[in-house]
mmCIF file of the protein (N, C-alpha, C, O) and its ligand, coordinates in Angstrom:
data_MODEL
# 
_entry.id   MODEL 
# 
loop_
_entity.id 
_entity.type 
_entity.pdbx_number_of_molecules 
1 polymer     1 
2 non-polymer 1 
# 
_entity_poly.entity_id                      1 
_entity_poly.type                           'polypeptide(L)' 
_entity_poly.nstd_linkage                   no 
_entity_poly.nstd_monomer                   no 
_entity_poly.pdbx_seq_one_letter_code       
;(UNK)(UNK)(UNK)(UNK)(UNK)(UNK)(UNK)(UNK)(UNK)(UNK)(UNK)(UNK)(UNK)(UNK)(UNK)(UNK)
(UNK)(UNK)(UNK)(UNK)(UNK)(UNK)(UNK)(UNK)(UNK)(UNK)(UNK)(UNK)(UNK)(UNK)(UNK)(UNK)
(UNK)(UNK)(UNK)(UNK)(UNK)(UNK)(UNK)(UNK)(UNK)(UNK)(UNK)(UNK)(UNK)(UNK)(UNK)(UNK)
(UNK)(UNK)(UNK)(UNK)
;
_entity_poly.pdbx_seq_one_letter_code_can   XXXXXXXXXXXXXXXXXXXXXXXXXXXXXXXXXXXXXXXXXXXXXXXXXXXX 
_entity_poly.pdbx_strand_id                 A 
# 
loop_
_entity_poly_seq.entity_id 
_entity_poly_seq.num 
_entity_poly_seq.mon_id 
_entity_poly_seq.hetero 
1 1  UNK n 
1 2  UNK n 
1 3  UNK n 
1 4  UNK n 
1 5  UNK n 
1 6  UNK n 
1 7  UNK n 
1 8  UNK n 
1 9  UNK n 
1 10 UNK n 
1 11 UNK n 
1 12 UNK n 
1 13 UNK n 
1 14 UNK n 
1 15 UNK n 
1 16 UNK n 
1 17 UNK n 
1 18 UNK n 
1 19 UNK n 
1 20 UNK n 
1 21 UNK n 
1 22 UNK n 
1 23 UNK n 
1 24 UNK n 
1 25 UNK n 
1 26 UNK n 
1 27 UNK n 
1 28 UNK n 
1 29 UNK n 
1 30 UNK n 
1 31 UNK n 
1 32 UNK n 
1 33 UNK n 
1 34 UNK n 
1 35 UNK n 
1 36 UNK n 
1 37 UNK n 
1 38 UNK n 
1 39 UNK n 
1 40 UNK n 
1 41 UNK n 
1 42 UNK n 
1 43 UNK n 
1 44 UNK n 
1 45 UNK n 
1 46 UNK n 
1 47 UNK n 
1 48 UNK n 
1 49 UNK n 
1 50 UNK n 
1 51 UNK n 
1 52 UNK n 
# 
loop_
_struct_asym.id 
_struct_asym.entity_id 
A 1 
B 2 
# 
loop_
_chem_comp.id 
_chem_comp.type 
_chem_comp.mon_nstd_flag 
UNK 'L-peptide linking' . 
ZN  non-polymer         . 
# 
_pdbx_entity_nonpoly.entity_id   2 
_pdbx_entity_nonpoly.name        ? 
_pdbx_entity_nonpoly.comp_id     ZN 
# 
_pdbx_nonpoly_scheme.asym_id         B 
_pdbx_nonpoly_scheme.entity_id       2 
_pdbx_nonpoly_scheme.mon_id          ZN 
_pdbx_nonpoly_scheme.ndb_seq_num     1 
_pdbx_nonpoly_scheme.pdb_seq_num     101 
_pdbx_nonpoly_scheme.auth_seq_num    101 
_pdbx_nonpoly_scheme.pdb_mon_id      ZN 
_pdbx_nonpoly_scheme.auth_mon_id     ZN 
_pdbx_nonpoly_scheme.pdb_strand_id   A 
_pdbx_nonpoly_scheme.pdb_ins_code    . 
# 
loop_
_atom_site.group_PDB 
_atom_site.id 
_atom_site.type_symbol 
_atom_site.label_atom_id 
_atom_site.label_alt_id 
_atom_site.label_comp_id 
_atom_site.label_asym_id 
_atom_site.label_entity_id 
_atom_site.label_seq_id 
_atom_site.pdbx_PDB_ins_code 
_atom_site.Cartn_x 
_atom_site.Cartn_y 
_atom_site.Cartn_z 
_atom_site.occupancy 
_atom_site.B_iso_or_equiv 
_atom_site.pdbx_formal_charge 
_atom_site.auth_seq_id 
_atom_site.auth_comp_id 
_atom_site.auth_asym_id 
_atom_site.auth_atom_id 
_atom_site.pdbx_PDB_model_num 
ATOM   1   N  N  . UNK A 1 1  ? -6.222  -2.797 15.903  1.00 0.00 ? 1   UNK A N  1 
ATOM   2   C  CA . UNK A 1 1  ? -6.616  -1.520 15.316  1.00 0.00 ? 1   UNK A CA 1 
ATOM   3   C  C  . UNK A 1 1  ? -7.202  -1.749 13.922  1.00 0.00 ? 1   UNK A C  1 
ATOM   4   O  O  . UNK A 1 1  ? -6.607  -2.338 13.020  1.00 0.00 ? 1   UNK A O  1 
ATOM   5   N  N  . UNK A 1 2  ? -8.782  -1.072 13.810  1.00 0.00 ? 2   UNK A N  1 
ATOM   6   C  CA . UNK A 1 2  ? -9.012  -1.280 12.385  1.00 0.00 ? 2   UNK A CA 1 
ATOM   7   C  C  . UNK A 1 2  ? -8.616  0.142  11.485  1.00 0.00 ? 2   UNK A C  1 
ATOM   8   O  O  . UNK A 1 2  ? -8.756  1.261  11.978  1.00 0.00 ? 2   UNK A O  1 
ATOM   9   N  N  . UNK A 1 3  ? -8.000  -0.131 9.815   1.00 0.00 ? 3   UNK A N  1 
ATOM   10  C  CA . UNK A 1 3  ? -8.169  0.526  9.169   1.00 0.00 ? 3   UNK A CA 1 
ATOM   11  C  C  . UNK A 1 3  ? -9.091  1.419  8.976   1.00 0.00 ? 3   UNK A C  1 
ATOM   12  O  O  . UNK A 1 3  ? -9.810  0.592  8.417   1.00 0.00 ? 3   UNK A O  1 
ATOM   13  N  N  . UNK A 1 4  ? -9.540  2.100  8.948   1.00 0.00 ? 4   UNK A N  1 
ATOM   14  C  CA . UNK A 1 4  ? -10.734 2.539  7.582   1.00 0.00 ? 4   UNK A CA 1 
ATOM   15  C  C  . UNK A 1 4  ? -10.217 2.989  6.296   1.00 0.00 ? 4   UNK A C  1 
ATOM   16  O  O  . UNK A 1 4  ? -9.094  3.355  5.948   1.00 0.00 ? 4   UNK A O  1 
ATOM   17  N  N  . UNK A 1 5  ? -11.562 2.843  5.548   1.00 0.00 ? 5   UNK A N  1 
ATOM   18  C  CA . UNK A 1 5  ? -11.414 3.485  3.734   1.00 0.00 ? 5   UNK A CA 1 
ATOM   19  C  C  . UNK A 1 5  ? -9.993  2.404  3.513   1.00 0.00 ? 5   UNK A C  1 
ATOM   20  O  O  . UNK A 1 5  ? -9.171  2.960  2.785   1.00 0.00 ? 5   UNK A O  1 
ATOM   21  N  N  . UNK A 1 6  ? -9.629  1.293  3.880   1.00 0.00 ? 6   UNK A N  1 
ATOM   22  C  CA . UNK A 1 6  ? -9.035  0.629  2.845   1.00 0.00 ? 6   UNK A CA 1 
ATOM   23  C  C  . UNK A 1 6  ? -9.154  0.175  1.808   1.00 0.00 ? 6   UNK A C  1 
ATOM   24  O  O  . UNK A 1 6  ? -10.146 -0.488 1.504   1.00 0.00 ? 6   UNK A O  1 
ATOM   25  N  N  . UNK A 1 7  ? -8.190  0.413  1.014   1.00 0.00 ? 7   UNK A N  1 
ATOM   26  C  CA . UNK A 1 7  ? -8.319  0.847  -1.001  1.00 0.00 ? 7   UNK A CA 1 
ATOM   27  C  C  . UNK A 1 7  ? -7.408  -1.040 -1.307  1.00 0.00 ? 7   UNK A C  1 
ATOM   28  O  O  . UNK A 1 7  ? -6.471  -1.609 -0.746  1.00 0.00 ? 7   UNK A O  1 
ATOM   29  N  N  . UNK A 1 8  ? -8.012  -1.283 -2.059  1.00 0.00 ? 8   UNK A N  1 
ATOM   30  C  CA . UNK A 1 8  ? -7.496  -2.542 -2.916  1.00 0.00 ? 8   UNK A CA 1 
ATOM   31  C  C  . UNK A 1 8  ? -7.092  -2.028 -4.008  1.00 0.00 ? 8   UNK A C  1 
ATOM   32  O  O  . UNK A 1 8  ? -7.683  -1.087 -4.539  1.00 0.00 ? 8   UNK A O  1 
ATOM   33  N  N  . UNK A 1 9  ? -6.055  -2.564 -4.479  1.00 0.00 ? 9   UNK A N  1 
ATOM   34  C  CA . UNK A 1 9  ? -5.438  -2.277 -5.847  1.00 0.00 ? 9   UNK A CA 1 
ATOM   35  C  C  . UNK A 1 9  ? -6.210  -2.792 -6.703  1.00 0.00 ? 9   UNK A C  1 
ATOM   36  O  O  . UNK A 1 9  ? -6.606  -3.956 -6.636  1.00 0.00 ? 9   UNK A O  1 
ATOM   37  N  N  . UNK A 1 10 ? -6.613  -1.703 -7.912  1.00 0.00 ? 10  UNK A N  1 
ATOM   38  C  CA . UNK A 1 10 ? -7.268  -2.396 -8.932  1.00 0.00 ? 10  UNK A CA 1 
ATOM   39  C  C  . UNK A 1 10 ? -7.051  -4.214 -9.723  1.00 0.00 ? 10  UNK A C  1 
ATOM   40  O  O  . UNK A 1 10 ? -7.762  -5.173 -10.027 1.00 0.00 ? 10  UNK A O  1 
ATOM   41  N  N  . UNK A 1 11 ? -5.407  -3.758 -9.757  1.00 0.00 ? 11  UNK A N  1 
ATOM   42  C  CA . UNK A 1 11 ? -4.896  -4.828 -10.369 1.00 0.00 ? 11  UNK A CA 1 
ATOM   43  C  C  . UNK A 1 11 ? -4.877  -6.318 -9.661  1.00 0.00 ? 11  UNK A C  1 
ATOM   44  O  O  . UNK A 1 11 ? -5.551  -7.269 -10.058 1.00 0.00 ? 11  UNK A O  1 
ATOM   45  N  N  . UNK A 1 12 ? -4.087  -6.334 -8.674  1.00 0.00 ? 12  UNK A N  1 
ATOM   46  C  CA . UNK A 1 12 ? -4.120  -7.151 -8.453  1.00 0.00 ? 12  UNK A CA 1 
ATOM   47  C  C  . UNK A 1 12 ? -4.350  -7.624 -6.762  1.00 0.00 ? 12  UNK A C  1 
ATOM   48  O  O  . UNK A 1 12 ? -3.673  -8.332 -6.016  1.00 0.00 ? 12  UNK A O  1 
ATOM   49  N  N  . UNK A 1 13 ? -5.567  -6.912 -6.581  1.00 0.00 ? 13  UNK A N  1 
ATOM   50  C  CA . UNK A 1 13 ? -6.138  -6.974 -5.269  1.00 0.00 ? 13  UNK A CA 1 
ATOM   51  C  C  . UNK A 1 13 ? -5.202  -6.658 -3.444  1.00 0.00 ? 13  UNK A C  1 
ATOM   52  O  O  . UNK A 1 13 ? -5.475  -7.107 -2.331  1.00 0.00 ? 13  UNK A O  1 
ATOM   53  N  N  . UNK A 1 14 ? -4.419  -5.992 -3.774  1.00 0.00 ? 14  UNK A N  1 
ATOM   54  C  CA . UNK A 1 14 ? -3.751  -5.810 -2.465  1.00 0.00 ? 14  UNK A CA 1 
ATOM   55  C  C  . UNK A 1 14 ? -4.360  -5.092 -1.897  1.00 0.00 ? 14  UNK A C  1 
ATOM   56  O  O  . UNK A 1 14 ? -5.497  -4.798 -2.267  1.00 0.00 ? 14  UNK A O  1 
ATOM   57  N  N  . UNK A 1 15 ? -3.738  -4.528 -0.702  1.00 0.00 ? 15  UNK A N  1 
ATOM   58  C  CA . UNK A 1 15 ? -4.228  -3.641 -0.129  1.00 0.00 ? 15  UNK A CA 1 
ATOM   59  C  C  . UNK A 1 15 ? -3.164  -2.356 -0.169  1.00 0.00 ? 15  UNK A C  1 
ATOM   60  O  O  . UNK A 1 15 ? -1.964  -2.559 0.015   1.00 0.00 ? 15  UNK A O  1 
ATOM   61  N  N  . UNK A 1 16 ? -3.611  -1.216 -0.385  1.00 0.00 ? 16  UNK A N  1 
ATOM   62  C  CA . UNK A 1 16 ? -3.251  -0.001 -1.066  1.00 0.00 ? 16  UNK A CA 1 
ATOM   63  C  C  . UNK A 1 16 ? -2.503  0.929  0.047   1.00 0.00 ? 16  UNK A C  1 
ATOM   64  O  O  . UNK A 1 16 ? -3.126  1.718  0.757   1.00 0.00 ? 16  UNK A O  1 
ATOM   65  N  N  . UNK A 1 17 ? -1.236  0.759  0.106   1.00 0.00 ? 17  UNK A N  1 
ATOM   66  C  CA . UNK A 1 17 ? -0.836  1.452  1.308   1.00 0.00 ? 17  UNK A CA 1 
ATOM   67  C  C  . UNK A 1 17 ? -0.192  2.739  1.013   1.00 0.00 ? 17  UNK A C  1 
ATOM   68  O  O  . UNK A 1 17 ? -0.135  3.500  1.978   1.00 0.00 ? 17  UNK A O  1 
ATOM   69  N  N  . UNK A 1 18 ? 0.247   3.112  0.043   1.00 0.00 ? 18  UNK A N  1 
ATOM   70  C  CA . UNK A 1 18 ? 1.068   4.368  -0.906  1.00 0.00 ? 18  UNK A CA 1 
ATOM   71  C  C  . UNK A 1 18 ? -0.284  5.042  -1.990  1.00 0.00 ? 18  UNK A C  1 
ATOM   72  O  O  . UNK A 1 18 ? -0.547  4.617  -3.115  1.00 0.00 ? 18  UNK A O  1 
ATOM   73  N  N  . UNK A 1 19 ? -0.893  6.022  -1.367  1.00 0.00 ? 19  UNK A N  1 
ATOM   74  C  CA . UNK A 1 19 ? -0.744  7.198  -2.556  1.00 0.00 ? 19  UNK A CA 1 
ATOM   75  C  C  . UNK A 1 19 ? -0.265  7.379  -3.099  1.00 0.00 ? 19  UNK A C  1 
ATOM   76  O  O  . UNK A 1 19 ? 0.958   7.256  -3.043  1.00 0.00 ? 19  UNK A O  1 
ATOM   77  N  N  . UNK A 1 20 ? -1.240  8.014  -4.473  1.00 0.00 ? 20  UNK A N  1 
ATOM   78  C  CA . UNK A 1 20 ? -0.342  8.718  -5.804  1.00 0.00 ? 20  UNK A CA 1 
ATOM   79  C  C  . UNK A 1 20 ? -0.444  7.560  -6.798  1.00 0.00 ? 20  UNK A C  1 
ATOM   80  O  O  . UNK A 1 20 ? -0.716  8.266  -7.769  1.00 0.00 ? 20  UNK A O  1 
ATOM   81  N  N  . UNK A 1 21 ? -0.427  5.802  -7.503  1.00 0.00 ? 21  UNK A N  1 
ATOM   82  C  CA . UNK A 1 21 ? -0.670  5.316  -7.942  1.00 0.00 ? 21  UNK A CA 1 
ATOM   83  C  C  . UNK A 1 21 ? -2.303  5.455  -8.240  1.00 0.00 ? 21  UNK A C  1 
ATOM   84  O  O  . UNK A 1 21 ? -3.074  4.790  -7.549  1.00 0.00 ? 21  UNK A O  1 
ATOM   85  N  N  . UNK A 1 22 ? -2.704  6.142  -9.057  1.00 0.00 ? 22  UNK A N  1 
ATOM   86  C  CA . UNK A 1 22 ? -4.021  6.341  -9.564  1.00 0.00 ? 22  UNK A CA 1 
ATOM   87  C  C  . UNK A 1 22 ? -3.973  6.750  -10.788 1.00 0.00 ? 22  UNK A C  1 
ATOM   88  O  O  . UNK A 1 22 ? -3.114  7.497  -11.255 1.00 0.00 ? 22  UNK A O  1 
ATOM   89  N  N  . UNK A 1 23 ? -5.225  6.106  -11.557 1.00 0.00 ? 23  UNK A N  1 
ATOM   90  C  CA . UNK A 1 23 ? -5.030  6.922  -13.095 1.00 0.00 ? 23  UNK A CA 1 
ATOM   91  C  C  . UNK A 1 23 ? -7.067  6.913  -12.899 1.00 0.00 ? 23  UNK A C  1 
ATOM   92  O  O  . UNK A 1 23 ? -7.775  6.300  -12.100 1.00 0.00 ? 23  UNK A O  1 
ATOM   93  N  N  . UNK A 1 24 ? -7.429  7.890  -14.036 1.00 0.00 ? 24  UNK A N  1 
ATOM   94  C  CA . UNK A 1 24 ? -8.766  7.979  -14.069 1.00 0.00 ? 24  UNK A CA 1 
ATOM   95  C  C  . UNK A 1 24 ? -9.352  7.657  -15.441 1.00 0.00 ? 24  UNK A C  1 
ATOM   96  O  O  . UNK A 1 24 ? -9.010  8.100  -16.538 1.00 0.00 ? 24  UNK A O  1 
ATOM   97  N  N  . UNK A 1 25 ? -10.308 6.788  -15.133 1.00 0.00 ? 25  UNK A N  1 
ATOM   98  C  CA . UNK A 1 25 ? -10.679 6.080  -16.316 1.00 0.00 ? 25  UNK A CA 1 
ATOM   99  C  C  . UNK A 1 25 ? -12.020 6.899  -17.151 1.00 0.00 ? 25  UNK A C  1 
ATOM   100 O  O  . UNK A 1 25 ? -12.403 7.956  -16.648 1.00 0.00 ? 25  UNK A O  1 
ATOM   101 N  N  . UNK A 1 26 ? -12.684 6.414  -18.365 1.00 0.00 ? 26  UNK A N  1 
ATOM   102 C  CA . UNK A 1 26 ? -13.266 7.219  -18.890 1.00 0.00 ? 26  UNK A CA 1 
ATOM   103 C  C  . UNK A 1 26 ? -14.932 7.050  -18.643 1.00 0.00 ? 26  UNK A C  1 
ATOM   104 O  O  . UNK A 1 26 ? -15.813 7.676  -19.232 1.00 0.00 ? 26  UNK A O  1 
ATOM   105 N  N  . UNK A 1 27 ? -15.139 5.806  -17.382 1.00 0.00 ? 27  UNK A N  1 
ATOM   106 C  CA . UNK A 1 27 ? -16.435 6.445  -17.012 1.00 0.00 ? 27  UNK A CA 1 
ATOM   107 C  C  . UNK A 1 27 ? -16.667 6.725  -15.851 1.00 0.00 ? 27  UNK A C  1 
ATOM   108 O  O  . UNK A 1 27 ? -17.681 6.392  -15.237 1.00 0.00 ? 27  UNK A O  1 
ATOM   109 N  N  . UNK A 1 28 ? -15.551 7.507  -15.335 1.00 0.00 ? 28  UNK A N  1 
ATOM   110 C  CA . UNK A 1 28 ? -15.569 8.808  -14.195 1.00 0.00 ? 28  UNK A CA 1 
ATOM   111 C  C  . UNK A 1 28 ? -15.141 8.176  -12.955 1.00 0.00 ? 28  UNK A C  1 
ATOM   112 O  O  . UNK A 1 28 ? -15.562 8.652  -11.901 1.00 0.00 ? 28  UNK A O  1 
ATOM   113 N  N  . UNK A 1 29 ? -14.231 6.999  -12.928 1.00 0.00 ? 29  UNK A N  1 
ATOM   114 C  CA . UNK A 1 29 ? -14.034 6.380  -11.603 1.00 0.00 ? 29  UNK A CA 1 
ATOM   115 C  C  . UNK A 1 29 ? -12.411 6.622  -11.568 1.00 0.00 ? 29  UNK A C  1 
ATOM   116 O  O  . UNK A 1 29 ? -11.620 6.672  -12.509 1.00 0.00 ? 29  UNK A O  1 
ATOM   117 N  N  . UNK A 1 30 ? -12.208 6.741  -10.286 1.00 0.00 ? 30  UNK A N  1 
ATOM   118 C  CA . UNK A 1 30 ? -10.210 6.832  -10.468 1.00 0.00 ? 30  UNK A CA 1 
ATOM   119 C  C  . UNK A 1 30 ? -10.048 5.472  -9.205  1.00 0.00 ? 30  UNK A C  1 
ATOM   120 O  O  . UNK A 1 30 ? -10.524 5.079  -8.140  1.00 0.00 ? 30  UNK A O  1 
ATOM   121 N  N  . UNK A 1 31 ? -9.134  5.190  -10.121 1.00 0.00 ? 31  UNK A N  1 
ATOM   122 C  CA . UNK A 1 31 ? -8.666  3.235  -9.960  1.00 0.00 ? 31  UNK A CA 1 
ATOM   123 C  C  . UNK A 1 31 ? -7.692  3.764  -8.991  1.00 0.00 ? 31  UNK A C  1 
ATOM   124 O  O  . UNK A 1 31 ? -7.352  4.947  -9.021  1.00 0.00 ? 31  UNK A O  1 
ATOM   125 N  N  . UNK A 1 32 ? -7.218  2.893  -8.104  1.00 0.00 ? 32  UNK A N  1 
ATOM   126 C  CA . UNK A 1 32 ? -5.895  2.334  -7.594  1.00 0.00 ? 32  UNK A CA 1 
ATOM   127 C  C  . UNK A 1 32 ? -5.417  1.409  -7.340  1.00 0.00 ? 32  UNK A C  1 
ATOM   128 O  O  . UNK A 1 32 ? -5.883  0.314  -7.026  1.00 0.00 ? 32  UNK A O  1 
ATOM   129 N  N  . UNK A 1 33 ? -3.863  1.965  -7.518  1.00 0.00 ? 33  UNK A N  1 
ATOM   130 C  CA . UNK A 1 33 ? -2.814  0.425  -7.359  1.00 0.00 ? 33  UNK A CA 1 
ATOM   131 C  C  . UNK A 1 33 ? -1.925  0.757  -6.594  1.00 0.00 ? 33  UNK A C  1 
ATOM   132 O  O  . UNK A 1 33 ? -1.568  1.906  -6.334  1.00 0.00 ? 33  UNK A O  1 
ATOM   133 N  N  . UNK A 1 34 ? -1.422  -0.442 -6.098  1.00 0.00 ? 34  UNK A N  1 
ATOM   134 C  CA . UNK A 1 34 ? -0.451  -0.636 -4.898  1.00 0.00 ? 34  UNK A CA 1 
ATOM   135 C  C  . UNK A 1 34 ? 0.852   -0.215 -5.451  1.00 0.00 ? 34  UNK A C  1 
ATOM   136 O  O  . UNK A 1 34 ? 1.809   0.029  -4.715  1.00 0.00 ? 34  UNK A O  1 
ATOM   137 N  N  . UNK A 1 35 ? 0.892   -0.145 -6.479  1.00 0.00 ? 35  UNK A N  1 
ATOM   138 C  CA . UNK A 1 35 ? 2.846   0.386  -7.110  1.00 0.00 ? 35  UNK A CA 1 
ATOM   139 C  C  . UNK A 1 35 ? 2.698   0.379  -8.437  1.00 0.00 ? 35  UNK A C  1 
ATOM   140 O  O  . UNK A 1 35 ? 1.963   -0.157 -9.266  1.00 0.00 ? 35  UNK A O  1 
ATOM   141 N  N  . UNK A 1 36 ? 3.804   1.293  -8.405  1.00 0.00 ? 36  UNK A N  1 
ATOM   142 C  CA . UNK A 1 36 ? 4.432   1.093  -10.393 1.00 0.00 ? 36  UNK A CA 1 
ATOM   143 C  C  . UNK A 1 36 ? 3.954   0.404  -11.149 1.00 0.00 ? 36  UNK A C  1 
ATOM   144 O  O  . UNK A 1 36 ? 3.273   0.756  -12.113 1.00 0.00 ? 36  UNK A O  1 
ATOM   145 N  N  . UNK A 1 37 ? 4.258   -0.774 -10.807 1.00 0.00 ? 37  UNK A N  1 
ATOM   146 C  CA . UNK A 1 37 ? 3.943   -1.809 -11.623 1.00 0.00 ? 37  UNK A CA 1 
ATOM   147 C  C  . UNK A 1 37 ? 2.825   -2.189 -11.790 1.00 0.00 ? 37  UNK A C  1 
ATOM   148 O  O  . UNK A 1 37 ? 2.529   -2.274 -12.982 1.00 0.00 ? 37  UNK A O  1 
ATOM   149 N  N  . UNK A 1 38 ? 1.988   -2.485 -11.038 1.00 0.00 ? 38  UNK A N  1 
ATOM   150 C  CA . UNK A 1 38 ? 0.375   -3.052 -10.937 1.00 0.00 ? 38  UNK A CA 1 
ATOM   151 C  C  . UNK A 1 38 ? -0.271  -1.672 -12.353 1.00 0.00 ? 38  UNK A C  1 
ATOM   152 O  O  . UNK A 1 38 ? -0.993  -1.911 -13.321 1.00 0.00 ? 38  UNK A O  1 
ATOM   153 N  N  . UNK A 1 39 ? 0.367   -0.257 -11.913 1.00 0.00 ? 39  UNK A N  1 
ATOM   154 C  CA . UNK A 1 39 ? -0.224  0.881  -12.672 1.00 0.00 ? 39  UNK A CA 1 
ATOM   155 C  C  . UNK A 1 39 ? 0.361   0.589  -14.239 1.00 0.00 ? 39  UNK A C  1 
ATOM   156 O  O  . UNK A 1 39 ? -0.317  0.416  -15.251 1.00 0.00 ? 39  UNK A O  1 
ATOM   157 N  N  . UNK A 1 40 ? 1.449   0.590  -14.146 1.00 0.00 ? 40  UNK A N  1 
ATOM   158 C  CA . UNK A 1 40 ? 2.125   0.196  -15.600 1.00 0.00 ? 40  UNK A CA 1 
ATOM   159 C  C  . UNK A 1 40 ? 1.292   -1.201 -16.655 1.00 0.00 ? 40  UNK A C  1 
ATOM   160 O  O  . UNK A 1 40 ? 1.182   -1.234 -17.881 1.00 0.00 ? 40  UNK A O  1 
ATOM   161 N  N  . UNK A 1 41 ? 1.052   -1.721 -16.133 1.00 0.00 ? 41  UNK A N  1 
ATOM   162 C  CA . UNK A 1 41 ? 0.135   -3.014 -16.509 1.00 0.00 ? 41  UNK A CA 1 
ATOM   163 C  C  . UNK A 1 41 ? -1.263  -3.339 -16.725 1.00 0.00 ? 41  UNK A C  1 
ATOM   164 O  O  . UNK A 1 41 ? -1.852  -4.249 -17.308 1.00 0.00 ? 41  UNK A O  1 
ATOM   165 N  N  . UNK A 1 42 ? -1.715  -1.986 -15.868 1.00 0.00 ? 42  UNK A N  1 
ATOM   166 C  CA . UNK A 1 42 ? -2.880  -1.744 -16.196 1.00 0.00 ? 42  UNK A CA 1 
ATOM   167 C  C  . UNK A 1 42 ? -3.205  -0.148 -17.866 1.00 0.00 ? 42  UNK A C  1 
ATOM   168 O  O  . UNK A 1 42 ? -4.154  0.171  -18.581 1.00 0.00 ? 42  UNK A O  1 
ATOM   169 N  N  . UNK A 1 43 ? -1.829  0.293  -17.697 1.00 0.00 ? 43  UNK A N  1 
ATOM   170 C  CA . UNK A 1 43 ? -2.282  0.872  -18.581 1.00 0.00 ? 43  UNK A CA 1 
ATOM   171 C  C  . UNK A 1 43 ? -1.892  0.046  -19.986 1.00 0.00 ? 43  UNK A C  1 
ATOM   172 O  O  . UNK A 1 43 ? -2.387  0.020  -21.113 1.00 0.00 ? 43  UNK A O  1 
ATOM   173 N  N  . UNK A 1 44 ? -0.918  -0.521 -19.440 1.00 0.00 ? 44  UNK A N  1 
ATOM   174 C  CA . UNK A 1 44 ? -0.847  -1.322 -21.201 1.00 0.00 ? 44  UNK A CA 1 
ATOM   175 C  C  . UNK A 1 44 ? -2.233  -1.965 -21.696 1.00 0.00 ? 44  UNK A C  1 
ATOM   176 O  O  . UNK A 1 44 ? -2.704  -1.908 -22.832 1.00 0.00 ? 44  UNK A O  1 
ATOM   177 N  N  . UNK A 1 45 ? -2.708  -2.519 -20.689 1.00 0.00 ? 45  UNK A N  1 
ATOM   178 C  CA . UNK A 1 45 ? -3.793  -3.423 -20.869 1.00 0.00 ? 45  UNK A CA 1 
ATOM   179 C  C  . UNK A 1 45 ? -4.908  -2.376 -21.389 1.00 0.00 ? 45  UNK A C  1 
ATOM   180 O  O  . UNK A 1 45 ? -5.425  -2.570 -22.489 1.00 0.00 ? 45  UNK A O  1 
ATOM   181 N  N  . UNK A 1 46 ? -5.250  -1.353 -20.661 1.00 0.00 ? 46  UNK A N  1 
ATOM   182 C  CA . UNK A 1 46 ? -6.268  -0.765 -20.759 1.00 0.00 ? 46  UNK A CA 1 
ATOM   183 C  C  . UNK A 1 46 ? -6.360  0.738  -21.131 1.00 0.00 ? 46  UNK A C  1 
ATOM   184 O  O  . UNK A 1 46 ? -7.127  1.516  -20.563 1.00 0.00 ? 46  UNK A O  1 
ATOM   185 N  N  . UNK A 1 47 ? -5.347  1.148  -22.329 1.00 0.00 ? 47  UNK A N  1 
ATOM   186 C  CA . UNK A 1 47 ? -4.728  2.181  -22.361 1.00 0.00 ? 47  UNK A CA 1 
ATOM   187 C  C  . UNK A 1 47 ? -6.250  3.109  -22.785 1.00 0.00 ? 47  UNK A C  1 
ATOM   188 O  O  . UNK A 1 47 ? -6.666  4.234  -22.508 1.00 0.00 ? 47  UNK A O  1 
ATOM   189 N  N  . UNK A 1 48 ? -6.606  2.305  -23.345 1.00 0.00 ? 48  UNK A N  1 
ATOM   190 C  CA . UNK A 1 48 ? -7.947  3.103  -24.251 1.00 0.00 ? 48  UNK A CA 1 
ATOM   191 C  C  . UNK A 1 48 ? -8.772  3.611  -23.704 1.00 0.00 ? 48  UNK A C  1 
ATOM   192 O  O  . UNK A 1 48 ? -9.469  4.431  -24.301 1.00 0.00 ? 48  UNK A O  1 
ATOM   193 N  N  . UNK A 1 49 ? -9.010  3.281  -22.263 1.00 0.00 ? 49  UNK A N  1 
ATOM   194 C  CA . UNK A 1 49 ? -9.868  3.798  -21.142 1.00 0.00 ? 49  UNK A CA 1 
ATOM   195 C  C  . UNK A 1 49 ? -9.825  4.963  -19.961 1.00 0.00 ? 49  UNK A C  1 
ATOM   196 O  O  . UNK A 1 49 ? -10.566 5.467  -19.118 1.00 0.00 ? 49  UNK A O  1 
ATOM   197 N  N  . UNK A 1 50 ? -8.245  5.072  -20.539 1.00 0.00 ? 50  UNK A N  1 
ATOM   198 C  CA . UNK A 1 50 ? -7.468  5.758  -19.341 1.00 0.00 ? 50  UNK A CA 1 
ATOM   199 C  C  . UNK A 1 50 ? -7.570  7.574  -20.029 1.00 0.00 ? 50  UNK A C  1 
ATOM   200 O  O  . UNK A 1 50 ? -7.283  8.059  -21.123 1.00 0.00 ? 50  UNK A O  1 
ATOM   201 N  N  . UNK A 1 51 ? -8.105  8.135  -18.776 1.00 0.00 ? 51  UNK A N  1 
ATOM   202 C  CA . UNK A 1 51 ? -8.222  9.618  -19.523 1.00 0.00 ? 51  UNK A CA 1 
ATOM   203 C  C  . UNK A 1 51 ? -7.094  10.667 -18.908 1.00 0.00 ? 51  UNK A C  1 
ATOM   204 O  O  . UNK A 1 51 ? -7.407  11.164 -17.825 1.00 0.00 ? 51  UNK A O  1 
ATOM   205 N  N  . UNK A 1 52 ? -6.007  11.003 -19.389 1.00 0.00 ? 52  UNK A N  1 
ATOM   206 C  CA . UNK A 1 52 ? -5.058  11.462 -19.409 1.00 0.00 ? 52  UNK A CA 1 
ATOM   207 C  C  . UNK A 1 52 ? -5.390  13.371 -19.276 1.00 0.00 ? 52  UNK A C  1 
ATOM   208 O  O  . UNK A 1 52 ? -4.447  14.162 -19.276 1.00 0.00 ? 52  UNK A O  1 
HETATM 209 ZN ZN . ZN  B 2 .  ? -1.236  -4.232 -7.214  1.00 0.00 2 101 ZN  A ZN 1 
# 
């Protein structure tokens, strides 16, 4: 059986099986990650980009 629209985690390339890990960045794209953590790490890293 194939997927479709499978999402890779921004961070660290998985494959994205849980909704709701998304943040939207400030030139109009909304990222995803596979969990908490991948999201937590990306905002430390990239807090400045992230539009809240
Ligand atoms: Zn990840």
């Amino acid at each position: 059986m194939l997927k479709q629209d499978v999402q890779m985690c921004d961070l660290c390339g998985l494959v994205v099986e849980i909704d709701g890990f998304t943040v939207d960045i400030k030139e109009g794209k909304t990222l995803k990650f596979c969990c908490a953590g991948c999201l937590s790490v990306y905002r430390l890293l990239n807090g400045d980009n992230i539009v809240e």
